[in-house]
Biopython code that builds the backbone (N, CA, C, O; Angstrom):
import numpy as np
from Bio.PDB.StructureBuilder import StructureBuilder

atoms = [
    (1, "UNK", "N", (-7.019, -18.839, -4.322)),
    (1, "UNK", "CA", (-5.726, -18.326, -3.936)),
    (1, "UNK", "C", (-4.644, -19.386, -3.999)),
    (1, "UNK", "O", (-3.472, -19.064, -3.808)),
    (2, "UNK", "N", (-4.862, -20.170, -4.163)),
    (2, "UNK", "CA", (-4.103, -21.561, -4.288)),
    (2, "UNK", "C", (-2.883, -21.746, -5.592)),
    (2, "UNK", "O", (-2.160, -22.724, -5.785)),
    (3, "UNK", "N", (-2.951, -20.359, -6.439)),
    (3, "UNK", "CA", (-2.030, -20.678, -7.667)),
    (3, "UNK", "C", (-0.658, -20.318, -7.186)),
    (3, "UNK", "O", (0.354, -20.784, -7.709)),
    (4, "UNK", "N", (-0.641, -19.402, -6.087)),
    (4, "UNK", "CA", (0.795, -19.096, -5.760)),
    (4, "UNK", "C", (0.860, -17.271, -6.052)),
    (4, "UNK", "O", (1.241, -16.340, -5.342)),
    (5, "UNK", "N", (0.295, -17.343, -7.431)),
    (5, "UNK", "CA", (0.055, -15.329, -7.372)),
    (5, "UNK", "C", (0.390, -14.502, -6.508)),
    (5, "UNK", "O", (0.197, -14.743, -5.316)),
    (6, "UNK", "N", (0.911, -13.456, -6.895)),
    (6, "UNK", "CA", (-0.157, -12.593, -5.982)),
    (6, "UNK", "C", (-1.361, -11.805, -5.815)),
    (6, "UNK", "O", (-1.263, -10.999, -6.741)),
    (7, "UNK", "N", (-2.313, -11.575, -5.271)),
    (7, "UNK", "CA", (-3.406, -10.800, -5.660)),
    (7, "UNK", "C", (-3.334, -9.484, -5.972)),
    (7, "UNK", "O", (-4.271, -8.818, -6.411)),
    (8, "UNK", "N", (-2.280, -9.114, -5.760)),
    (8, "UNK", "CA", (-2.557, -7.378, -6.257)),
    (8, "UNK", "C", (-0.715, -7.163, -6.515)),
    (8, "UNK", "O", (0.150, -7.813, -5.928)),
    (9, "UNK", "N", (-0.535, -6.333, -7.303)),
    (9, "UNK", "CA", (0.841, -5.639, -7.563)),
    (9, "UNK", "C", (0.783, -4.512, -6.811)),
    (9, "UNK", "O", (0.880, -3.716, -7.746)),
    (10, "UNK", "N", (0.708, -3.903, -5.956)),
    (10, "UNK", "CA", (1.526, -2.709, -4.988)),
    (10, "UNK", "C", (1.683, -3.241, -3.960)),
    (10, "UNK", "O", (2.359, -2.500, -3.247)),
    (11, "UNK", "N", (1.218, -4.892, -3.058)),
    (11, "UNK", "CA", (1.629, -4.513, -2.000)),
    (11, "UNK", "C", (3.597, -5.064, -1.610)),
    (11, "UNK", "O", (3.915, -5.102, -0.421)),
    (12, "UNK", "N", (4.618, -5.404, -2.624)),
    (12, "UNK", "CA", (5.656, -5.301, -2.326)),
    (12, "UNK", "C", (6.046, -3.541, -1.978)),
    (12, "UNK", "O", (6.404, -2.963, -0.952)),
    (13, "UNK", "N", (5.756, -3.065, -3.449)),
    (13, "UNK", "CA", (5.554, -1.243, -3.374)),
    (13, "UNK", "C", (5.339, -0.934, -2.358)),
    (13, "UNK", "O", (6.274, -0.486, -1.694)),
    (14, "UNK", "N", (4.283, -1.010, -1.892)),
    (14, "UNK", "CA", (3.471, -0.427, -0.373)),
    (14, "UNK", "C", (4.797, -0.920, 0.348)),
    (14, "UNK", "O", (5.636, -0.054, 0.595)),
    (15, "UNK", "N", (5.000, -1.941, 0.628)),
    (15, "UNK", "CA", (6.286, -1.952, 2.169)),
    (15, "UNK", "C", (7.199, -1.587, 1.636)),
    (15, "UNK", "O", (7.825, -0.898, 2.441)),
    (16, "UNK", "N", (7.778, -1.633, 0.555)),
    (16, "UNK", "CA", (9.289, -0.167, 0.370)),
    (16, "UNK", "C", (8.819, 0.548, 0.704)),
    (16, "UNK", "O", (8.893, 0.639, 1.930)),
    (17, "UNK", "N", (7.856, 1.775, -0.104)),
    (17, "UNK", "CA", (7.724, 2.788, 0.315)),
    (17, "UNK", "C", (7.201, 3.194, 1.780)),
    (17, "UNK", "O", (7.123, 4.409, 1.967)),
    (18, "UNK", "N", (6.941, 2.608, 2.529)),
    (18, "UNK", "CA", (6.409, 2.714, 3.783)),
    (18, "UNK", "C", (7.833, 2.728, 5.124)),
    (18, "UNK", "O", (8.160, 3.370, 6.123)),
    (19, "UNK", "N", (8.417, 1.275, 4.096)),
    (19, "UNK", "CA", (9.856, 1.335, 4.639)),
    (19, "UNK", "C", (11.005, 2.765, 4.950)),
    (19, "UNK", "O", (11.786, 3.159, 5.816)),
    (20, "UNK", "N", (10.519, 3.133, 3.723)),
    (20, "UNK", "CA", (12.132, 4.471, 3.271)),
    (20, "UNK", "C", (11.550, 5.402, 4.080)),
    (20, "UNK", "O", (12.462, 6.179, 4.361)),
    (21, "UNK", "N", (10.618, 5.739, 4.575)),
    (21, "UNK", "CA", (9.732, 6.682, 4.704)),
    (21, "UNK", "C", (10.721, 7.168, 6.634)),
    (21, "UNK", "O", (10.689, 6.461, 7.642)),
    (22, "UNK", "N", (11.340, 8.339, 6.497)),
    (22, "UNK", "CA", (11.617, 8.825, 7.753)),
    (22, "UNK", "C", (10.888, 9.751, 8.525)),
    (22, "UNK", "O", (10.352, 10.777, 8.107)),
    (23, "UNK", "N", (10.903, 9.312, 9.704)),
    (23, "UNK", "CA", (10.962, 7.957, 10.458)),
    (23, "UNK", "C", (9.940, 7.003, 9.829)),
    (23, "UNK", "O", (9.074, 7.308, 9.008)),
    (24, "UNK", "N", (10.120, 6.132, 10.210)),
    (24, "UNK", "CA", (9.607, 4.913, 9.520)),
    (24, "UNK", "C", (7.938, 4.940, 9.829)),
    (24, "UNK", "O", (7.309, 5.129, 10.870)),
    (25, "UNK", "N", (7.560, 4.690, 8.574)),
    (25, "UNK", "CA", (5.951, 4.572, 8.884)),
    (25, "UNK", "C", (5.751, 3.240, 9.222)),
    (25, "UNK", "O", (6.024, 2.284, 8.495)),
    (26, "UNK", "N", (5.253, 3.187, 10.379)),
    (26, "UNK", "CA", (4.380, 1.603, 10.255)),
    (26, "UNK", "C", (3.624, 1.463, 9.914)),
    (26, "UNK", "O", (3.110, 2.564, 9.716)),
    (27, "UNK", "N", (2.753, 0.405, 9.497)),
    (27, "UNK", "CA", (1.479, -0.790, 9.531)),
    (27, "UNK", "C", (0.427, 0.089, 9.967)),
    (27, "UNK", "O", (-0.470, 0.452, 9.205)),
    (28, "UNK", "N", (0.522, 0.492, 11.340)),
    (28, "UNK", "CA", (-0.459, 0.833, 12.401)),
    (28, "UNK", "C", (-0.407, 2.588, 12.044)),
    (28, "UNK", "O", (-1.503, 3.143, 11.969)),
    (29, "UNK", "N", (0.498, 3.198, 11.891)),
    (29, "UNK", "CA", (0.487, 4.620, 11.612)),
    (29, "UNK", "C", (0.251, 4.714, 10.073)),
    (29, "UNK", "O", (-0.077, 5.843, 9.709)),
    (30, "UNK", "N", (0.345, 3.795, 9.110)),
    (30, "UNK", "CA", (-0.221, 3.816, 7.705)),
    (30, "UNK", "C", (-2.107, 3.846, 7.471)),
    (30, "UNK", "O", (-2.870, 4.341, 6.641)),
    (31, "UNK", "N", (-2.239, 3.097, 8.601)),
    (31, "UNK", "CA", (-3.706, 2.931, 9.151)),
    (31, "UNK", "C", (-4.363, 4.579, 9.285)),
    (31, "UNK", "O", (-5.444, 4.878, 8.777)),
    (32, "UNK", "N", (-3.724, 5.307, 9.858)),
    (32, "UNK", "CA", (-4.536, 6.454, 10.429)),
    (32, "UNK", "C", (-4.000, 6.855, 9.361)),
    (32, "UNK", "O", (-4.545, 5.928, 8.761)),
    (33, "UNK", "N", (-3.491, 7.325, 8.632)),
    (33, "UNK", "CA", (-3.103, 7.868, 7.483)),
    (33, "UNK", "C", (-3.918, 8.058, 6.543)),
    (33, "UNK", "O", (-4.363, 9.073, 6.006)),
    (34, "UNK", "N", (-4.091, 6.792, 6.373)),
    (34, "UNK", "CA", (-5.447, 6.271, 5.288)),
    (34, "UNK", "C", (-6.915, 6.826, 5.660)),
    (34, "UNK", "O", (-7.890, 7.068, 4.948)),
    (35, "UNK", "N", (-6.666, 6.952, 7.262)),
    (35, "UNK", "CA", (-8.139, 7.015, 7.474)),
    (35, "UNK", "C", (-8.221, 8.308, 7.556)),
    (35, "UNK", "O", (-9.341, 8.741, 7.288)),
    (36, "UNK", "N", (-7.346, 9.164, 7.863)),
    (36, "UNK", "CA", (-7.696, 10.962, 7.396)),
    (36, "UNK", "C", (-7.824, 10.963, 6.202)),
    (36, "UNK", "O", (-8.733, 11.731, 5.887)),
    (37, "UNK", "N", (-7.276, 10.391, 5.197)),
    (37, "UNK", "CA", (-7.617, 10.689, 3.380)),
    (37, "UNK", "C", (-9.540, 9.418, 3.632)),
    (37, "UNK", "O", (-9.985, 8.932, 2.593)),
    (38, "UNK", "N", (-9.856, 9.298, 4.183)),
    (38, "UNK", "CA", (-11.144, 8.452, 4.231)),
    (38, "UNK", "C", (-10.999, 7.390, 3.019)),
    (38, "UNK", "O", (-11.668, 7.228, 1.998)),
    (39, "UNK", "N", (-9.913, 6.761, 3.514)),
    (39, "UNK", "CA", (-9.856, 5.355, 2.631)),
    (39, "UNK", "C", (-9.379, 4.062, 4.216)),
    (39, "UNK", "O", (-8.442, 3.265, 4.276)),
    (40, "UNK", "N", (-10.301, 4.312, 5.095)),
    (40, "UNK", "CA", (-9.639, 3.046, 6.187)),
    (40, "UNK", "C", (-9.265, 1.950, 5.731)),
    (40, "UNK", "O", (-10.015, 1.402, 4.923)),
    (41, "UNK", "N", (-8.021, 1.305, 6.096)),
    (41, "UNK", "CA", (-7.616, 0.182, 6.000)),
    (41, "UNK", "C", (-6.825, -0.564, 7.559)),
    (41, "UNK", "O", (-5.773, -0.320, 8.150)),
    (42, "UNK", "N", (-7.846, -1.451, 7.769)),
    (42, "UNK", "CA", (-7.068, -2.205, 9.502)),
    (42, "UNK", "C", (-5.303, -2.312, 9.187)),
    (42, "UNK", "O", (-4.596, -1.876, 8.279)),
    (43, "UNK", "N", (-5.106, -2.886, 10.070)),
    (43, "UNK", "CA", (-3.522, -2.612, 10.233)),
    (43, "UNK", "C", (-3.288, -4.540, 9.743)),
    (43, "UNK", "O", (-2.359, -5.147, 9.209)),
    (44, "UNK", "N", (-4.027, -4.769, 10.025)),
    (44, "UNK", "CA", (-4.465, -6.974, 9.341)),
    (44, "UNK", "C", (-4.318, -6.567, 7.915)),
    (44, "UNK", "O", (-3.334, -6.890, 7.249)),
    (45, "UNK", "N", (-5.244, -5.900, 7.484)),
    (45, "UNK", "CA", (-5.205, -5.768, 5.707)),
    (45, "UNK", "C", (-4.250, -4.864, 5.212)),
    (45, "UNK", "O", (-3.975, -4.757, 4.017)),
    (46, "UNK", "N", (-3.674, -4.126, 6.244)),
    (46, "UNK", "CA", (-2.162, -3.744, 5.798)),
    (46, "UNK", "C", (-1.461, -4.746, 5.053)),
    (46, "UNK", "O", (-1.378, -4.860, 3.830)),
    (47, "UNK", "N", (-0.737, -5.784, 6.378)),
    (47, "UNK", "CA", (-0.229, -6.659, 6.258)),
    (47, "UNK", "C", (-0.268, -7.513, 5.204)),
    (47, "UNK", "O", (0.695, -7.851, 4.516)),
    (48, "UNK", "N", (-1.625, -7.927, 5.068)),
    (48, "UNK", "CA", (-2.263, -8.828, 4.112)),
    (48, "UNK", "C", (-1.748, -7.957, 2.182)),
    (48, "UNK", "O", (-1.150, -8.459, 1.231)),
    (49, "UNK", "N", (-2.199, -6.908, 2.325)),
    (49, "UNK", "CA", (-1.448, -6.114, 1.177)),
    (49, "UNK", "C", (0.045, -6.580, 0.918)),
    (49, "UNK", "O", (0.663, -7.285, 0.120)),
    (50, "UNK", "N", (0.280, -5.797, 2.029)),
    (50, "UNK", "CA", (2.052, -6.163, 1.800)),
    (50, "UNK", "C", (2.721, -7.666, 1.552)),
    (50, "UNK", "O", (3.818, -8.038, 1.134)),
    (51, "UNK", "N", (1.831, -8.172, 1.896)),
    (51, "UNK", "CA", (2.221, -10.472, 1.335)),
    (51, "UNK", "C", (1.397, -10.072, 0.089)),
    (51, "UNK", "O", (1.933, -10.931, -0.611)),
    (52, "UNK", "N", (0.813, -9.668, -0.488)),
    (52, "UNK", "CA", (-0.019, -9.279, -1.725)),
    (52, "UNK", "C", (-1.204, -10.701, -1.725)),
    (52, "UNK", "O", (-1.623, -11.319, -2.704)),
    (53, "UNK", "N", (-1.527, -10.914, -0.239)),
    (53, "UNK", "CA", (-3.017, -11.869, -0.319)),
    (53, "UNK", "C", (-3.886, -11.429, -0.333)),
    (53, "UNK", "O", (-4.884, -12.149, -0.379)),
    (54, "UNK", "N", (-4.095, -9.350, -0.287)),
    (54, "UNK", "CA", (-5.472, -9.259, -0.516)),
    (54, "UNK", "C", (-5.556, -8.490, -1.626)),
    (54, "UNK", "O", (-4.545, -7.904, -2.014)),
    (55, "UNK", "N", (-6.792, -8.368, -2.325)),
    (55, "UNK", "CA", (-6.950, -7.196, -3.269)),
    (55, "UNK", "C", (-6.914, -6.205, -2.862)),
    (55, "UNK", "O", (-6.868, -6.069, -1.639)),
    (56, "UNK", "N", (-6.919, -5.012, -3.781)),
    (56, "UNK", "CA", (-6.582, -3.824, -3.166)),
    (56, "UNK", "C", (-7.420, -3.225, -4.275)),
    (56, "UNK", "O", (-7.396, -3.675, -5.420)),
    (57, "UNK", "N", (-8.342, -1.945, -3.806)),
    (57, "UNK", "CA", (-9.544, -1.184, -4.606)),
    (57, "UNK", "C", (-9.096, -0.207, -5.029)),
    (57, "UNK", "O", (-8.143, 0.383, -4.518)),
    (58, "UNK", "N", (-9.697, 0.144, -6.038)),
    (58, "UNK", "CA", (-9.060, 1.476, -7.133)),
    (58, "UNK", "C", (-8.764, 2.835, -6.250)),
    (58, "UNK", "O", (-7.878, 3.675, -6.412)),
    (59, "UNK", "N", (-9.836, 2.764, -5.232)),
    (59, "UNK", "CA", (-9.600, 4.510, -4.893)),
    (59, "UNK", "C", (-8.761, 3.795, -3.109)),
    (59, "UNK", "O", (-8.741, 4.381, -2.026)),
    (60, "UNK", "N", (-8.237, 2.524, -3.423)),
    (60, "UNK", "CA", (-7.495, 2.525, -2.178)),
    (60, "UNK", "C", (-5.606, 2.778, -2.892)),
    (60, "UNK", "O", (-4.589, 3.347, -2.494)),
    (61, "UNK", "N", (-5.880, 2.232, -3.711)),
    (61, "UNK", "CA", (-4.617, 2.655, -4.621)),
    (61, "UNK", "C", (-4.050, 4.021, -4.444)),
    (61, "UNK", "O", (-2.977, 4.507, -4.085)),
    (62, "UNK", "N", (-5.319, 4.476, -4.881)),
    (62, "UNK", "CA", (-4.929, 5.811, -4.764)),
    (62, "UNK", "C", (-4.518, 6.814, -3.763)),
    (62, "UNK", "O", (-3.849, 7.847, -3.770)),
    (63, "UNK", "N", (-5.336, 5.944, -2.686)),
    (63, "UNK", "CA", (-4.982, 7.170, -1.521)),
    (63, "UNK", "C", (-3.733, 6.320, -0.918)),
    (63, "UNK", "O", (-2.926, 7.056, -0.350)),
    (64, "UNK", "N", (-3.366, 4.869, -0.907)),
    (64, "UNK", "CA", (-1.933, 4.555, -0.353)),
    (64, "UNK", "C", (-0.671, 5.529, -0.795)),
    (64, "UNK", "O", (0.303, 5.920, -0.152)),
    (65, "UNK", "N", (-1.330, 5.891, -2.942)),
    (65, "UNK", "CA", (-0.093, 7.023, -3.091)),
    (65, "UNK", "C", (-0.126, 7.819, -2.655)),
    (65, "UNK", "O", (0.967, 8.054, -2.140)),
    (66, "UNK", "N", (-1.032, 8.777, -2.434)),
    (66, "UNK", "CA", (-0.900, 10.124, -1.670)),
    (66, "UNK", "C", (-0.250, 10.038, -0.202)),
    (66, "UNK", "O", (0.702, 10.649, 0.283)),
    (67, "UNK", "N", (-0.942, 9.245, 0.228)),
    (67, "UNK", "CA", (-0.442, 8.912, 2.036)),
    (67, "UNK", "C", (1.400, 8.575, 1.896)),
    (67, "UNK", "O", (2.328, 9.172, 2.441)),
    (68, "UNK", "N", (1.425, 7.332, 0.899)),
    (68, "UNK", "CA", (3.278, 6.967, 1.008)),
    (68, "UNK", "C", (4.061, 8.125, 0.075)),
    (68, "UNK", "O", (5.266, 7.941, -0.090)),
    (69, "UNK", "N", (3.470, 9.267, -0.524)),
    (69, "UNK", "CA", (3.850, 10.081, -1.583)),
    (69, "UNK", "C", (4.933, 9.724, -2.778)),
    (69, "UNK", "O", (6.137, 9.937, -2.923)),
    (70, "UNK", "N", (3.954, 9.104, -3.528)),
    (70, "UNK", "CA", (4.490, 7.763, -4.322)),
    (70, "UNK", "C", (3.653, 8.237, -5.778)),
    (70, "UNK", "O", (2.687, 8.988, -5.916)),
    (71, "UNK", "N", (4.128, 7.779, -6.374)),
    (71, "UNK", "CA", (2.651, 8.169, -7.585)),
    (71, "UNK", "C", (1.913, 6.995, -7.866)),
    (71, "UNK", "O", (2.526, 5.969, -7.570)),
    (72, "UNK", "N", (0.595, 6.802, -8.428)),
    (72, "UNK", "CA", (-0.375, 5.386, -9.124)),
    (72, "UNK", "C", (0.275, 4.421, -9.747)),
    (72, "UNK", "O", (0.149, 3.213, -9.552)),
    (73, "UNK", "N", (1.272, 5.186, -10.823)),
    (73, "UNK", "CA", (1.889, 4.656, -11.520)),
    (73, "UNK", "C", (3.155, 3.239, -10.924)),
    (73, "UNK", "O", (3.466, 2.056, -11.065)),
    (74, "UNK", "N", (3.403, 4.241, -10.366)),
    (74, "UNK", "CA", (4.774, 3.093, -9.810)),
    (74, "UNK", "C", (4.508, 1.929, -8.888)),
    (74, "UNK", "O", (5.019, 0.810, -8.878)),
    (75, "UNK", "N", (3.422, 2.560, -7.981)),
    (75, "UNK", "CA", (2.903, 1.747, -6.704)),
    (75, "UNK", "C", (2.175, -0.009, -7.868)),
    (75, "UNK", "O", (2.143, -1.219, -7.643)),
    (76, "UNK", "N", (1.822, 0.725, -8.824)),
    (76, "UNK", "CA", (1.543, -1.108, -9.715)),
    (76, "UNK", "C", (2.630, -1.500, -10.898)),
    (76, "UNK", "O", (2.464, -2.165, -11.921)),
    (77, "UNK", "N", (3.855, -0.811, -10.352)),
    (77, "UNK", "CA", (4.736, -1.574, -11.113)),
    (77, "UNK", "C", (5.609, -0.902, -12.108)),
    (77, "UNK", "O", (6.504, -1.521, -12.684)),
    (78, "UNK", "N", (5.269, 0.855, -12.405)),
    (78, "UNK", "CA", (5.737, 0.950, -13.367)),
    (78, "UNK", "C", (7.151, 1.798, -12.619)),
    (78, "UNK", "O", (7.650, 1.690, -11.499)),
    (79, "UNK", "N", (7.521, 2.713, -13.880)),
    (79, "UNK", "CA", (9.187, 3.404, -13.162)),
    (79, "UNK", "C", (8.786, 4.969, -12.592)),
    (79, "UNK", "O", (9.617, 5.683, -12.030)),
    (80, "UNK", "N", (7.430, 5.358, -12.824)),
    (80, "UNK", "CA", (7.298, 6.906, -11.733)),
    (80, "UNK", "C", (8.070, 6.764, -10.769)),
    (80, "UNK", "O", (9.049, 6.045, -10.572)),
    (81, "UNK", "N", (7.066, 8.188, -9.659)),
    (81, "UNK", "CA", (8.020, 8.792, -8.501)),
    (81, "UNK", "C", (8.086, 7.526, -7.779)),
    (81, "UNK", "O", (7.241, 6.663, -8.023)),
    (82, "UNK", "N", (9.387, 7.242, -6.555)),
    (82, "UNK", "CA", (9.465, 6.305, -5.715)),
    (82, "UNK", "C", (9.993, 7.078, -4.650)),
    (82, "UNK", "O", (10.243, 6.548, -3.568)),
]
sb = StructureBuilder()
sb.init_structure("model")
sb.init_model(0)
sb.init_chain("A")
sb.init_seg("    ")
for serial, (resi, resn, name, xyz) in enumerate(atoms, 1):
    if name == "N":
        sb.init_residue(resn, " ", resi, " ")
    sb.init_atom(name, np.array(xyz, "f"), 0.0, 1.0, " ", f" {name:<3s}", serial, name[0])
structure = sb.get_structure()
């Protein structure tokens, strides 16, 4: 981890979209979110996403879009839904 990188491209994505989101989703309410679509993620590896220090798994990708209602596409960078 030492190059400066980041490890994954959605987690700037992940905190906009979590941001815009009215009322505001937090960290901790993104948590239970995740965990009704059965993709748990602690409210630590939230965080850790959003500094983009941790990896992030294919079918967690996926369910962050459904949960932030975002599409795959955009959440790693491209111009889809936001």
């Amino acid at each position: 981890m030492g190059s400066g990188k980041p490890n994954n491209l959605v987690g700037s994505r992940v905190r906009q979209s979590r941001q815009r989101r009215k009322p505001l989703l937090t960290q901790l309410g993104l948590c239970g979110q995740l965990a009704k679509c059965g993709a748990p993620i602690d409210r630590a590896s939230i965080s850790k996403i959003e500094m983009g220090t941790r990896f992030v798994l294919d079918y967690e990708v996926v369910a962050l879009a459904k949960v932030l209602g975002v599409s795959v596409g955009w959440l790693l960078g491209g111009k889809g839904k936001s």
